[in-house]
N, CA and C of each residue as an Amber inpcrd file, in Angstrom:
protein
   327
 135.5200000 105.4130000 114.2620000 134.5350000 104.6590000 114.9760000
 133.6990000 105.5970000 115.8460000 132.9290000 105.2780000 115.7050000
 131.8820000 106.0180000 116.3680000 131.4770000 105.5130000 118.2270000
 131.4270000 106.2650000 119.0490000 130.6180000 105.8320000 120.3420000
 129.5430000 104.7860000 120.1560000 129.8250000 103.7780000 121.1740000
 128.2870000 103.3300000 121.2170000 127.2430000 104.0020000 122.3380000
 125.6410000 104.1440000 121.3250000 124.9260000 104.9680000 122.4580000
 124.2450000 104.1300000 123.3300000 123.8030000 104.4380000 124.3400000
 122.8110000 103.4130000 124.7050000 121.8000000 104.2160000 125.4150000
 120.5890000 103.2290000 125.0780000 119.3140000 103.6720000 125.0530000
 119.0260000 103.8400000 126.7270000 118.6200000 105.3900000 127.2600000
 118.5850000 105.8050000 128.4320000 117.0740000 105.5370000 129.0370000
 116.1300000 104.7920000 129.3880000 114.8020000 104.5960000 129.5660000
 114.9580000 104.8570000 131.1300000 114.5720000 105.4420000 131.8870000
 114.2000000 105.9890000 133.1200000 113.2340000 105.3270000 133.8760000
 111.9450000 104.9550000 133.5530000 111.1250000 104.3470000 133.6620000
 110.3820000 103.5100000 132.7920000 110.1280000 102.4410000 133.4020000
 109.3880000 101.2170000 132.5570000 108.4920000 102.0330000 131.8190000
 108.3490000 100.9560000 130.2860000 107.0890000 101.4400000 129.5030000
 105.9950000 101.7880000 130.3530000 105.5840000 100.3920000 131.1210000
 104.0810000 101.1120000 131.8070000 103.8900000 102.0770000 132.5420000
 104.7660000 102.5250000 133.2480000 104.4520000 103.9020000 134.0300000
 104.3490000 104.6630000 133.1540000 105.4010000 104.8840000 132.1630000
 105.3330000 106.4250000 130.9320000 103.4470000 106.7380000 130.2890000
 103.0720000 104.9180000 129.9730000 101.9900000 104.9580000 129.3980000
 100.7910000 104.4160000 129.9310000 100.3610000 104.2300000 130.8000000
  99.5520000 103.4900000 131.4570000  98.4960000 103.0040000 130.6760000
  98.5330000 101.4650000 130.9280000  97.3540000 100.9110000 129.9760000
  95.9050000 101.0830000 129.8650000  95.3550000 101.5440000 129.2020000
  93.8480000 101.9600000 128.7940000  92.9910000 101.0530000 129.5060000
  91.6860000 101.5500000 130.3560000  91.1820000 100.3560000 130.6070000
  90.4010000  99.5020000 129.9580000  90.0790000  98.5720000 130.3180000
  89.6560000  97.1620000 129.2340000  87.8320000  97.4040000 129.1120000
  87.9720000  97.7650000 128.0420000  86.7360000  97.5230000 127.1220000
  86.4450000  96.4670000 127.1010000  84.7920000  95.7940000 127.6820000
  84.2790000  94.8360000 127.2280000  84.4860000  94.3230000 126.1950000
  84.1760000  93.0070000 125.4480000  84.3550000  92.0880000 124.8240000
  83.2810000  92.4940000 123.6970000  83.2550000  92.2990000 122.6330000
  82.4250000  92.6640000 121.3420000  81.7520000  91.5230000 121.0370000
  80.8770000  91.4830000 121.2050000  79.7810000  90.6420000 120.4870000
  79.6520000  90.4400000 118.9590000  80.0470000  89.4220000 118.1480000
  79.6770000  89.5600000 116.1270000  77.8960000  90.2420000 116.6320000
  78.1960000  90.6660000 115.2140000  76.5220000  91.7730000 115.3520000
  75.9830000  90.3200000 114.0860000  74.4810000  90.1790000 114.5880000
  73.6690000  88.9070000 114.5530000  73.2160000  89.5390000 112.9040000
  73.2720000  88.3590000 112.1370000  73.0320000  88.8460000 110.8260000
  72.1970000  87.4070000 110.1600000  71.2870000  88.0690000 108.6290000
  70.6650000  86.9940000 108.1820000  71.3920000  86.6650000 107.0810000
  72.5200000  85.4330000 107.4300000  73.3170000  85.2980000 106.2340000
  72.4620000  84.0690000 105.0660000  71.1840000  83.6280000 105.5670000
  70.9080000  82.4650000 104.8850000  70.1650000  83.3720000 103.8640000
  69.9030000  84.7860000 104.5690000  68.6350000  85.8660000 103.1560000
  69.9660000  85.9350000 102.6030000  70.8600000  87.0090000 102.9470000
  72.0160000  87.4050000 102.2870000  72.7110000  86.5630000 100.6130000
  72.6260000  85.1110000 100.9450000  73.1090000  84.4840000 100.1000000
  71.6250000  83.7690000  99.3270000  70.5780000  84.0330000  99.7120000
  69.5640000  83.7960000  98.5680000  69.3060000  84.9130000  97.5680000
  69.3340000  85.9290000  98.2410000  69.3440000  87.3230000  97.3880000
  70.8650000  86.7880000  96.3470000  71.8860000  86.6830000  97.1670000
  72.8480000  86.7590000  95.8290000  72.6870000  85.7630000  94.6120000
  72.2300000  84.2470000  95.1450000  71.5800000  83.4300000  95.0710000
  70.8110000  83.8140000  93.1760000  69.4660000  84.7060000  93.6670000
  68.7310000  85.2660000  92.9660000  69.2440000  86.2950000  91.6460000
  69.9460000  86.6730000  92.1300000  70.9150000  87.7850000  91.1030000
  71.3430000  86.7280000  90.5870000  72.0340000  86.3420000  90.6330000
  73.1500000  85.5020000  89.7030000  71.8590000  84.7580000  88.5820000
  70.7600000  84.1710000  89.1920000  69.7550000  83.1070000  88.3470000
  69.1030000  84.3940000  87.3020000  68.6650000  85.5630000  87.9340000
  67.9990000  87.0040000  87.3490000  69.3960000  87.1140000  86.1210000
  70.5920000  87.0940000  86.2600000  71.4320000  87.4970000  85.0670000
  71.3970000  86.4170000  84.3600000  71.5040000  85.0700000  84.7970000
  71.6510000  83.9370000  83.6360000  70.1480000  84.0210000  82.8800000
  68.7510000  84.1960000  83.4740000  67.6470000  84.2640000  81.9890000
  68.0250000  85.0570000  81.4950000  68.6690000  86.7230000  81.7380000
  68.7160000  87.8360000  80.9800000  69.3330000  87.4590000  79.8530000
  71.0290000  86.6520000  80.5500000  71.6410000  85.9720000  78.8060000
  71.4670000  84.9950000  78.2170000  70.5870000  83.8520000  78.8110000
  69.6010000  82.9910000  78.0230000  68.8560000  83.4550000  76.6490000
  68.1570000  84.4170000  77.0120000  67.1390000  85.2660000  76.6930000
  67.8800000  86.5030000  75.0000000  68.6450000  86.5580000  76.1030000
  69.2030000  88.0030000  75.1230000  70.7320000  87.6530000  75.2810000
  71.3260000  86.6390000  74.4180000  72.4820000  86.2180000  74.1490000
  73.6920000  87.2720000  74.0400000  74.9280000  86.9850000  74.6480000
  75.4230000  88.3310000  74.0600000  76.4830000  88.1270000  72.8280000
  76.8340000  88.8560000  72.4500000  77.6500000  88.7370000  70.5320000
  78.2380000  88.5290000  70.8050000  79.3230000  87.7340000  70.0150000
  80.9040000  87.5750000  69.5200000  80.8440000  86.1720000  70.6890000
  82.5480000  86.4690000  71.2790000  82.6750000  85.2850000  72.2070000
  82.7920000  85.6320000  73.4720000  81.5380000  86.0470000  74.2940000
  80.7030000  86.2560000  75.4030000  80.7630000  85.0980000  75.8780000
  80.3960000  83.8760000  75.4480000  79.0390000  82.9880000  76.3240000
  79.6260000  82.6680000  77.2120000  80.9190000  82.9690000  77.8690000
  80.8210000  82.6510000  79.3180000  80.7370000  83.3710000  79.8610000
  79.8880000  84.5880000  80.1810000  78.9840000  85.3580000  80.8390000
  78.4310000  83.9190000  81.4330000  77.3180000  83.2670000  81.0940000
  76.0860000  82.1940000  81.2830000  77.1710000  81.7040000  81.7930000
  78.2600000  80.9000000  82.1730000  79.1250000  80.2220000  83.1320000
  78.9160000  80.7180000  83.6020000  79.5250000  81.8000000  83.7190000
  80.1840000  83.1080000  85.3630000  78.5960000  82.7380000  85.9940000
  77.9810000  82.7510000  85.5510000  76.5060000  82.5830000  86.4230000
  76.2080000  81.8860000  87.0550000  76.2680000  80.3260000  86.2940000
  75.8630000  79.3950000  86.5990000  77.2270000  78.8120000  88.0020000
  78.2990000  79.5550000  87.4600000  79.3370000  79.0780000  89.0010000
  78.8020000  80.2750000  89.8550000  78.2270000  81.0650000  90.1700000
  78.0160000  82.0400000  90.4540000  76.7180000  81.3480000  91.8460000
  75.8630000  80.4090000  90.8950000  75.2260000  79.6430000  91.3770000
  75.1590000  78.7810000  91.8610000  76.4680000  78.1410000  91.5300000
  76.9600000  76.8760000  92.5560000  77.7980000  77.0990000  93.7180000
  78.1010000  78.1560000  93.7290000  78.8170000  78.9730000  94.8230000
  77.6180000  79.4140000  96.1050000  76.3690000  79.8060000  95.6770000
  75.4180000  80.2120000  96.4850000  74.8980000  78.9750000  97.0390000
  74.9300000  77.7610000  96.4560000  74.7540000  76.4690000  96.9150000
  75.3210000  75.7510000  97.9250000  76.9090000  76.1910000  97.7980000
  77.7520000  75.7960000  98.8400000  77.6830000  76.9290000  99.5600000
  77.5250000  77.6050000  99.3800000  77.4700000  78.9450000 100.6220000
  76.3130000  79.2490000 101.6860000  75.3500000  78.5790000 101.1490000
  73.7850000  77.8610000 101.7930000  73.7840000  77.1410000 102.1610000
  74.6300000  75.7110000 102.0420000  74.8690000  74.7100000 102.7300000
  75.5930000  74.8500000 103.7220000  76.7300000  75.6490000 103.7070000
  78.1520000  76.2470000 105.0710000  77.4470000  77.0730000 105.9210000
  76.3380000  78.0540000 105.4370000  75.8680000  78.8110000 106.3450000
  75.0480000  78.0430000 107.3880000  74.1760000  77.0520000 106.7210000
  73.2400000  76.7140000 107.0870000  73.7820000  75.4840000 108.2500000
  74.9970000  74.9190000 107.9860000  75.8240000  73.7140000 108.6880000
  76.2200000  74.6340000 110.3150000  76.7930000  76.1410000 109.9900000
  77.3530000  76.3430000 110.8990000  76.6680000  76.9960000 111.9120000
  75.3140000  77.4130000 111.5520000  74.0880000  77.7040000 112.5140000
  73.2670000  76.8650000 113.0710000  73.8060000  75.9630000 112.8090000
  72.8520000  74.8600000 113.3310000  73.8560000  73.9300000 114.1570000
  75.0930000  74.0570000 114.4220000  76.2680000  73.4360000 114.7450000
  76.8170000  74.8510000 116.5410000  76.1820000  76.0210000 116.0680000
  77.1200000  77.2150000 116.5430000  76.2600000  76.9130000 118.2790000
  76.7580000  77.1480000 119.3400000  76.5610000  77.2620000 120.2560000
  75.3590000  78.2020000 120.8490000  73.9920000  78.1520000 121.2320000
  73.6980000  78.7240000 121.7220000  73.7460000  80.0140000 122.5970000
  73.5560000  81.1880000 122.4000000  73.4790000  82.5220000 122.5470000
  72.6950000  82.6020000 124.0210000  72.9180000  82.9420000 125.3080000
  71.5460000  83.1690000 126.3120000  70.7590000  84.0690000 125.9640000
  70.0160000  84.0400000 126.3200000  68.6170000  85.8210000 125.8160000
  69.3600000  86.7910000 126.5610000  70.1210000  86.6900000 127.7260000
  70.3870000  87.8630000 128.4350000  70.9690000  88.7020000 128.0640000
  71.7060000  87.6520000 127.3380000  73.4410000  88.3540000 126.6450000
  72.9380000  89.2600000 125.1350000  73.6290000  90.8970000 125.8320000
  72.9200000  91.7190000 124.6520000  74.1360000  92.7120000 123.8590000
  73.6680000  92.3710000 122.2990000  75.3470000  92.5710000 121.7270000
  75.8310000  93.6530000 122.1210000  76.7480000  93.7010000 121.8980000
  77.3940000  95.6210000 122.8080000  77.8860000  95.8100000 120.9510000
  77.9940000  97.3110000 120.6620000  77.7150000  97.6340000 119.6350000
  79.8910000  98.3190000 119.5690000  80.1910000  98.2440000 118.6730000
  81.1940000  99.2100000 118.7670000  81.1770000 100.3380000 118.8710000
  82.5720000 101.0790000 119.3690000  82.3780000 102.5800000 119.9100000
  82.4970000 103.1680000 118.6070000  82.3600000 102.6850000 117.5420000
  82.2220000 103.7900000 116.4650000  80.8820000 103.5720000 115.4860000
  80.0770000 103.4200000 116.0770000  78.7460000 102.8970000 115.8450000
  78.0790000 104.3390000 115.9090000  76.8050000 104.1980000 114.9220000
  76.7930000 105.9540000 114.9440000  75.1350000 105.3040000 116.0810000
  75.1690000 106.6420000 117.2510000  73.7320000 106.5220000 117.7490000
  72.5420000 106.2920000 117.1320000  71.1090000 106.1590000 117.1020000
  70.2300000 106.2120000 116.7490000  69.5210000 107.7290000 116.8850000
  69.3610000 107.9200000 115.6020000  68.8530000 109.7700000 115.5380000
  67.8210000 109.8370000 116.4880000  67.9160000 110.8800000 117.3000000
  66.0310000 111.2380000 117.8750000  65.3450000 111.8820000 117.4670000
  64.0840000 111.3890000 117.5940000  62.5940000 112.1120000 116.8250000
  62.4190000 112.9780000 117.4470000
């Protein structure tokens, strides 16, 4: 049988390590998700004429599905975007996003 050891800690965690001080709060960085999902929107409709158009061989044709759900997905994803910006709480003008600390600067001219 072996000794039991026991764990010798001298001082509390927080003295050994003292806690970092508190970084402001992060702001989501403000984005255009209603372009975002028309562009994807657009792709998906841009690939379904391509295989309209120019069919592909053998047993492809659900390529033209994958699209067309591709497209009903951008539908509901336009509708959720569009529900939850119009639902989301007002922003003040004052309030200005703080960027993360690993955000690269803006180059100077």
């Amino acid at each position: 049988m072996s000794p039991r050891l026991e764990r010798v800690n001298p001082a509390p965690r927080s003295e050994q390590h003292p806690a970092p001080s508190r970084r402001p709060e992060l702001q989501p960085l403000r984005t255009n998700d209603t372009k975002a999902v028309l562009t994807g929107m657009a792709l998906w409709a841009v690939a379904l004429v391509v295989l309209l158009v120019v069919p592909p061989a053998g047993a492809a044709s659900w390529w033209a599905w994958t699209c067309v759900a591709g497209l009903a997905g951008g539908v509901f994803g336009l509708w959720y975007v569009r529900r939850r910006d119009r639902d989301a709480p007002a922003i003040p003008p004052d309030e200005q996003p703080i960027e993360p600390s690993t955000a690269v600067p803006p180059a100077s001219g």
